[in-house]
C-alpha positions in Angstrom: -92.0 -27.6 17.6 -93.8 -24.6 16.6 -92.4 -22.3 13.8 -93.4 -18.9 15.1 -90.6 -16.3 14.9 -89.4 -14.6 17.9 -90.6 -11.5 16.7 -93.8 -12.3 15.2 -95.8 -11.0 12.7 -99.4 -10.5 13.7 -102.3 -9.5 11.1 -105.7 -7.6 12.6 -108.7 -8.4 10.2 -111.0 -6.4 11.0 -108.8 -3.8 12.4 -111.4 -0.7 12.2 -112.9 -2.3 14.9 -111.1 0.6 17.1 -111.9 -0.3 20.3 -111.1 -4.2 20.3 -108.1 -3.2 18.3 -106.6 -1.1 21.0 -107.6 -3.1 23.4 -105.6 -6.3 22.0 -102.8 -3.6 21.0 -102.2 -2.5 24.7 -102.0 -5.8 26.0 -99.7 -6.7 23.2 -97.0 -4.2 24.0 -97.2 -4.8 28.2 -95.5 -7.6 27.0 -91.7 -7.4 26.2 -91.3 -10.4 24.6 -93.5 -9.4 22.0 -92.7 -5.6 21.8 -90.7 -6.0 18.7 -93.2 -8.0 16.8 -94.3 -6.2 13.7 -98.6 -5.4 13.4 -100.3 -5.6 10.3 -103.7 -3.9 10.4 -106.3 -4.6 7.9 -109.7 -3.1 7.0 -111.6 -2.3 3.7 -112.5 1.4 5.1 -109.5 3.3 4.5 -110.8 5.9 7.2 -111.1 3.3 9.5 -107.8 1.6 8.9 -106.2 5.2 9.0 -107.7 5.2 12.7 -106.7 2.0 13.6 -103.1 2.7 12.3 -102.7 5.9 14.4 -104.1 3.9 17.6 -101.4 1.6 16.7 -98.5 4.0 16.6 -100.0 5.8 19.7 -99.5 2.4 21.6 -96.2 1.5 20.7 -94.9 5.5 21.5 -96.5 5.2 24.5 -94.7 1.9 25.5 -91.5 2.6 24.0 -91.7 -0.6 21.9 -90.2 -1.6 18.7 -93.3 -2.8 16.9 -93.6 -1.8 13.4 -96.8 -0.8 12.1 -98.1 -1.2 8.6 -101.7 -1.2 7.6 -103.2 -2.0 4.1 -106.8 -2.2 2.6 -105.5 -5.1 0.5 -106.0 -8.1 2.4 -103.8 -11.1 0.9 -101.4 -8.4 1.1 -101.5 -7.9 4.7 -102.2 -11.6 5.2 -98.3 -12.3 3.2 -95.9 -14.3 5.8 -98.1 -13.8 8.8 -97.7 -15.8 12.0 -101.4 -15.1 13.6 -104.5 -13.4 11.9 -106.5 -11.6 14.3 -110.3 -11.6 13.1 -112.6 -9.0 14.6 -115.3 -8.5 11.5 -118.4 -7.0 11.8 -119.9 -8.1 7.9 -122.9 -5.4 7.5 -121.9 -3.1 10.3 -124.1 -1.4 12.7 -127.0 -1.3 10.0 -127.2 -5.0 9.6 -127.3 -5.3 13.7 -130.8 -3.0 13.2 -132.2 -5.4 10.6 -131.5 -8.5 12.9 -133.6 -6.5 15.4 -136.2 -4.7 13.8 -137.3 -7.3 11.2 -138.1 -10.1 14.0 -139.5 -7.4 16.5 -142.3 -6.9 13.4 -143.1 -10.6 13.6 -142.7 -10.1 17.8 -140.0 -11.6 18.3 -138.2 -9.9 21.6 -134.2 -10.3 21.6 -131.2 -8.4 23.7 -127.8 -9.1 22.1 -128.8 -11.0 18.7 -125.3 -11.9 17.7 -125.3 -15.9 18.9 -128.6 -17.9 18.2 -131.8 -16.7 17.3 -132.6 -15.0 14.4 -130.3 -12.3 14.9 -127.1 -15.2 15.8 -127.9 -17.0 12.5 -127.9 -14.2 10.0 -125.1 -13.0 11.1 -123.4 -16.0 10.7 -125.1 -16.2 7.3 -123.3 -13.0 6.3 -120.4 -14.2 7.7 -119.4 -17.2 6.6 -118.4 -16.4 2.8 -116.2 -14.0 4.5 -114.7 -16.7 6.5 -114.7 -18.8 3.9 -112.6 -16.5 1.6 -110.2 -15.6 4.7 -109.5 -19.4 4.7 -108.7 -19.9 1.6 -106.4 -17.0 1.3 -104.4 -17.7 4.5 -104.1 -21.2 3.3 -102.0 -20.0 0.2 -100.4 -17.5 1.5 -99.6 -18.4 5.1 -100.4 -21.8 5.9 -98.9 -22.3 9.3 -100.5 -19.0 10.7 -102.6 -20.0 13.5 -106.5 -18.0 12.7 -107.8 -16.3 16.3 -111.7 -15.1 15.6 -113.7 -13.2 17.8 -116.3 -12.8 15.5 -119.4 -14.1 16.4 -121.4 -15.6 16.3 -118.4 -17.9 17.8 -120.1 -21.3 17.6 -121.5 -20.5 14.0 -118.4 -19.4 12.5 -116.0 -22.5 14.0 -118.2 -24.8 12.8 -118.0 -23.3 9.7 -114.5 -22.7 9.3 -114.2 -26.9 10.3 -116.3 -27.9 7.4 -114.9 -25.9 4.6 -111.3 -25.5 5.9 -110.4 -28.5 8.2 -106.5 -28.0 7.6 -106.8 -24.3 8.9 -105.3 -23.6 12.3 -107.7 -22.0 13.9 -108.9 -21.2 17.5 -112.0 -19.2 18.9 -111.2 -16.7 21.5 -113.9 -15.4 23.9 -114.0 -13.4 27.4 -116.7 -14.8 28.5 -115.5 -17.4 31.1 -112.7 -15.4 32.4 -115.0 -12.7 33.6 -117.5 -14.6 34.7 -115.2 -16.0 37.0 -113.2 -12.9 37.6 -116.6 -11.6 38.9 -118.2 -14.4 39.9 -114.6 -14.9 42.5 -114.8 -11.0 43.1 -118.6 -11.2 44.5 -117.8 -14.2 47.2 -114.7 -12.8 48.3 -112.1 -14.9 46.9 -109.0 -13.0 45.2 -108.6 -14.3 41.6 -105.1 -15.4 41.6 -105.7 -18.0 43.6 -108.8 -19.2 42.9 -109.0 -21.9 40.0 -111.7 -23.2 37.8 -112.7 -26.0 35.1 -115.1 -24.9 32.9 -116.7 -26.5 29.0 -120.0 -26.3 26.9 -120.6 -24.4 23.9 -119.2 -20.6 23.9 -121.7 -18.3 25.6 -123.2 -21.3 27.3 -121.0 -23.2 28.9 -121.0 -24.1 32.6 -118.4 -23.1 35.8 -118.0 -26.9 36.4 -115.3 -26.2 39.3 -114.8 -22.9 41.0 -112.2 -23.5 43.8 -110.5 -21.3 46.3 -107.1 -22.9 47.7 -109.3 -26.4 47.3 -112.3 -25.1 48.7 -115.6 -24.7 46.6 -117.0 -21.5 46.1 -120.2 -22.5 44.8 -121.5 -22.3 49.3 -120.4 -19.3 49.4 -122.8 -17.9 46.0 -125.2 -19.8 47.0 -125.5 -17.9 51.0 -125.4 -14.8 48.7 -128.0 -15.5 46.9 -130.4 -16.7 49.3 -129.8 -13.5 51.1 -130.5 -11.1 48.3 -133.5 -11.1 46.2 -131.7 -8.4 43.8 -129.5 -11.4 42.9 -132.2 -13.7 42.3 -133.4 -10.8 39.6 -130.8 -12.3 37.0 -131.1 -15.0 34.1 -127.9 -16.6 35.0 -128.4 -16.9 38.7 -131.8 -18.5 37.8 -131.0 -20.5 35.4 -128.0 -21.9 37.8 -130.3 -22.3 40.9 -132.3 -24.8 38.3 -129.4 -26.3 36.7 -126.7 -26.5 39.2 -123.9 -25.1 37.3 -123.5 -21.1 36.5 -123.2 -20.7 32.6 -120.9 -18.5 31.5 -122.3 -15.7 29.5 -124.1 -12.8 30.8 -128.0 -12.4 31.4 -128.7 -10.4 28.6 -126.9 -13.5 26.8 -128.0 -16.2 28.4 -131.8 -15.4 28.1 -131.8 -15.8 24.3 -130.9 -19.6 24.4 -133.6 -21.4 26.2 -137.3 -21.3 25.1 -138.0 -19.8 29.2 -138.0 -16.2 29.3 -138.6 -13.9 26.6 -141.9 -15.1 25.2 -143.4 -13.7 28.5 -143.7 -10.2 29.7 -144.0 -11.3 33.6 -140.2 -13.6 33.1 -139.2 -10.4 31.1 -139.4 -7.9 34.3 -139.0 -10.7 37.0 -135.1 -11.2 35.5 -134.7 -7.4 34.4 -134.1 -8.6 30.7 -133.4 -5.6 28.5 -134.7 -6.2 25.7 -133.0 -4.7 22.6 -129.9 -4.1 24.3 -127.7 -4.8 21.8 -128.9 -1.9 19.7 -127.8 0.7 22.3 -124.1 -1.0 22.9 -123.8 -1.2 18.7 -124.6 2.6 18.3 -122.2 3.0 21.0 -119.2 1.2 19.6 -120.1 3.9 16.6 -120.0 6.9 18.4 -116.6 6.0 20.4 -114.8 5.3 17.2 -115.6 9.1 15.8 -114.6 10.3 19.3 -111.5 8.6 18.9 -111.0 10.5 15.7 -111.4 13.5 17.7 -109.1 12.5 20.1 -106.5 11.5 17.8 -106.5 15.0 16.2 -106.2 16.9 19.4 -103.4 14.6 20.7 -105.3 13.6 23.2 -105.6 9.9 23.0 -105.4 7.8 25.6 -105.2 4.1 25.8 -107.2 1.7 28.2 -105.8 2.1 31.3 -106.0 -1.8 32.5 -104.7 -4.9 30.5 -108.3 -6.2 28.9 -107.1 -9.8 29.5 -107.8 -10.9 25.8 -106.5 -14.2 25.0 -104.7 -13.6 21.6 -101.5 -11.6 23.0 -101.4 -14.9 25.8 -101.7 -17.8 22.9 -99.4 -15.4 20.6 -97.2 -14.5 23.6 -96.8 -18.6 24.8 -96.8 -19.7 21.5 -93.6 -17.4 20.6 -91.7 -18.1 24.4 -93.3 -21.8 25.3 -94.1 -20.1 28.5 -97.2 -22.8 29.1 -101.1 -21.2 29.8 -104.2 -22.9 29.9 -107.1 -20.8 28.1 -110.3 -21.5 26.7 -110.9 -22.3 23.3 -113.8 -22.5 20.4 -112.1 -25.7 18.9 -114.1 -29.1 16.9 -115.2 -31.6 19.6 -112.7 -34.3 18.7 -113.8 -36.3 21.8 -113.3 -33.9 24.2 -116.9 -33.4 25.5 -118.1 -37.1 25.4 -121.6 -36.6 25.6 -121.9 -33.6 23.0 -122.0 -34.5 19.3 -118.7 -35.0 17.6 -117.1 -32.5 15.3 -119.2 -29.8 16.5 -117.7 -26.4 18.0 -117.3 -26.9 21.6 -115.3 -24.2 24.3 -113.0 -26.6 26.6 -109.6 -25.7 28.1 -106.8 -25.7 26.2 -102.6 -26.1 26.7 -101.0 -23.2 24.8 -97.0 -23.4 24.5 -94.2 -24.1 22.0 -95.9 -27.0 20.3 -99.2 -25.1 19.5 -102.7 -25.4 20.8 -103.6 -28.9 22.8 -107.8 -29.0 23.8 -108.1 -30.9 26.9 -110.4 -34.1 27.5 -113.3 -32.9 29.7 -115.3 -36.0 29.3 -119.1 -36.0 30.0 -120.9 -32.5 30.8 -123.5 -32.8 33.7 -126.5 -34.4 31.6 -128.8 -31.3 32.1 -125.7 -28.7 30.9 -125.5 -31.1 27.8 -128.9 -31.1 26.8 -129.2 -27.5 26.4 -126.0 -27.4 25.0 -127.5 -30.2 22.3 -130.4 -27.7 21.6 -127.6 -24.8 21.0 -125.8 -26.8 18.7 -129.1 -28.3 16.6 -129.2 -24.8 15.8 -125.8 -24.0 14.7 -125.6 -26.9 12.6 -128.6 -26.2 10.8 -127.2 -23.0 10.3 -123.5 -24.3 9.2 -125.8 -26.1 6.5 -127.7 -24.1 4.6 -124.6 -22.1 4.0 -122.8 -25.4 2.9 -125.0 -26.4 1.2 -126.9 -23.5 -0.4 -130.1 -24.9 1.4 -133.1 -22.2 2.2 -135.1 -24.6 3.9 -132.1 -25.9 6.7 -132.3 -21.7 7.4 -136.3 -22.2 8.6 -135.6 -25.0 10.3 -132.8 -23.8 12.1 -135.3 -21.0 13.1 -138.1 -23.6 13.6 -135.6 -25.7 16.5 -134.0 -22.2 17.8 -135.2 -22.2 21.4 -136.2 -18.7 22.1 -138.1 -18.3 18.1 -140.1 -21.7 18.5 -140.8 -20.5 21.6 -142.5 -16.9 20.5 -143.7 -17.7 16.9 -146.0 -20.7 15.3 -144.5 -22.6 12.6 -145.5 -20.3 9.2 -145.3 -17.3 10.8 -141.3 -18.9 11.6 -141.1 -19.5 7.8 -142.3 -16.0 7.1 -140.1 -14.4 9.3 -137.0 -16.3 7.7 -138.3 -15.1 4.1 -138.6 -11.8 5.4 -135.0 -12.1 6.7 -133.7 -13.7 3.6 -134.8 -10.5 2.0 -133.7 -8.2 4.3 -130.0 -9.4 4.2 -130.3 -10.6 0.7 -127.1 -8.3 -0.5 -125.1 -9.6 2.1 -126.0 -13.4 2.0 -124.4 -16.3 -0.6 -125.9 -16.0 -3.8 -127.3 -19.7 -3.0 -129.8 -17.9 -0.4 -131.2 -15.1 -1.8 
């Protein structure tokens, strides 16, 4: 049986990451099981984590909960007797985001979110992963049956990770993704969400909508007569690459276009799909600029919370794992068999049984062969990636630039390897000392 308490102790890492933070905060105190559970925010930025504190206390006021709020710079402090440690890092900030776009846009290099695969996706995770690394260790001492829930990505990158260097860690990745995909996905054809159900696996950000039902019938007719009909629709990554593949992946355009060698390497591709390019640089500087508004906001009294639940999965694992109310969710877990045709022990997204006894992956079996293959090219990459950390290797970061899809697609081989140098400088004060 599981050993949460019934009023847990939850840890944000990371918790200066405002937004997400009051985001997960709401949703945690709509729910009255968990409204006495006691939240222990975390950041190295004592301005930040003074933010983050006075969100917190905002939230619980405004629900009339019981949560207690305490917040310390110190991690393994803030880490001591927790149930569930909340990751939400961003190692480097929004200056790092920059470097993972400006450096590869020299060596012309296009990308739109950067934060997954590609250059941008596997220096981040190169930044990351002593971080993770460290996290691991400490909660292993100091709480070793706290269950680890990341949203740091890159996702893939950083499970894979954490399964090599801390295999006895409980730990499960938490994305969006899928839910709103099909939240919008059921809201475009018509079909109300609550009853609609789907099955869905692959690799986080690309994974595929492998059933999409409404009260038993398929939706999939009903996208497909929309699509047909509007050529705006047609416009989009996702909806082209799932007119070629047969399945809709899961991730947005913006996303999706960064993982296959198709689209950005060619300016006609580029305005046919409406990719825009650099986007993550606009949504970074934003996340900036609404943290200092919510300083502003704070000071005047005028803070308000999100007005709608953000349907994060960490209050649902945390809130069935502390009632046994059963949910199925997805998950960023090691492929222990689960996806038969996708290499084992790498980080695959598959639904998962949260209740009571913990976390239980389900079997999905074999992906459709054409979802697998790409997935197999997304995960060449990650693994390469997982390596050269592991083992301190500088080459396995070039190759996993040399097999990325979207880089071998837009650079020849040495200008690949001068681009990782280049990077590998760049970043040098926030990578291992093995990669510098």
């Amino acid at each position: 049986m599981s050993t949460v308490k019934s009023s847990p102790v939850v840890c944000f890492v990371g918790a200066g990451s405002a937004e997400f933070t009051r985001q997960l905060l709401r949703d945690l105190m709509t729910m009255p099981e968990l409204s006495g559970c006691r939240i222990v925010l975390h950041d190295i930025d004592p301005r930040r984590l003074e933010l983050a504190e006075a969100i917190a206390r905002s939230t619980v006021q405004h629900h009339g909960a019981s949560a207690q709020i305490t917040g310390s710079t110190d991690r393994r402090a803030a880490l001591a007797g927790a149930d569930f440690v909340i990751n939400m890092v961003n190692i480097g900030g929004h200056a790092a985001t920059l470097t993972d776009f400006d450096v590869p846009e020299r060596f012309g290099v296009r990308q739109t979110i950067a934060d997954t695969l590609g250059v941008g996706g596997i220096f981040r995770g190169l930044r990351t992963f002593g971080f993770l690394g460290s996290l691991a260790a400490d909660i292993l001492e100091l709480c070793p049956d706290a269950w680890l829930l990341n949203y740091t990505n890159p996702m893939a990158m950083n499970i894979g990770y954490l399964n090599t260097v801390a295999p006895q860690l409980k730990v499960l990745g938490l994305c969006h993704s899928v839910y709103w995909t099909v939240h919008d996905l059921s809201a475009l054809v018509g079909a109300p969400l609550e009853d609609v159900s789907f099955r869905s696996a692959g690799v986080n950000h690309q994974a595929w909508l492998l059933d999409w039902k409404y009260r038993g019938e398929n939706l999939y007719p009903r996208l497909d007569a929309l699509i047909a009909a509007d050529e705006q629709l047609r416009r989009r990554v996702r909806v082209d690459l799932y007119r070629r593949l047969g399945f809709y992946p899961t991730e947005t355009s913006e996303h999706s276009s960064e993982y296959v060698p198709w689209y950005l390497h060619d300016d006609a591709e580029i305005e046919r799909l409406r990719i825009p390019l650099r986007d993550y640089v606009g949504i970074s500087a934003a996340n900036a600029a609404e943290v200092e508004s919510l300083y502003t906001s704070l000071a005047a009294g005028e803070y308000t919370e999100p007005e709608e639940e953000a349907a994060e999965y960490a209050p649902q694992v945390i809130q069935s794992m502390v009632t046994g109310q059963p949910r199925v969710i997805q998950v960023n877990t090691a492929n222990t068999g689960l996806i038969t045709n996708l290499p084992a022990g790498a980080p695959v997204e598959v639904p998962c049984v949260i209740d009571a006894e913990g976390a239980r992956p389900l079997y999905v079996g074999d992906l459709p062969p054409q979802c697998a293959a790409l997935n197999r090219s997304f995960l060449n990459v990650v693994d390469l990636t997982v390596r050269a950390a592991v083992e301190g290797n500088r080459d396995h970061v070039r190759q996993a630039l040399m097999v990325d899809p979207a880089t071998s697609a837009q650079l020849t081989v040495d200008r690949i390897s001068e681009l990782a140098d280049a990077m590998l400088e760049a970043h040098a004060d926030l990578l291992p000392a093995s990669l510098r």
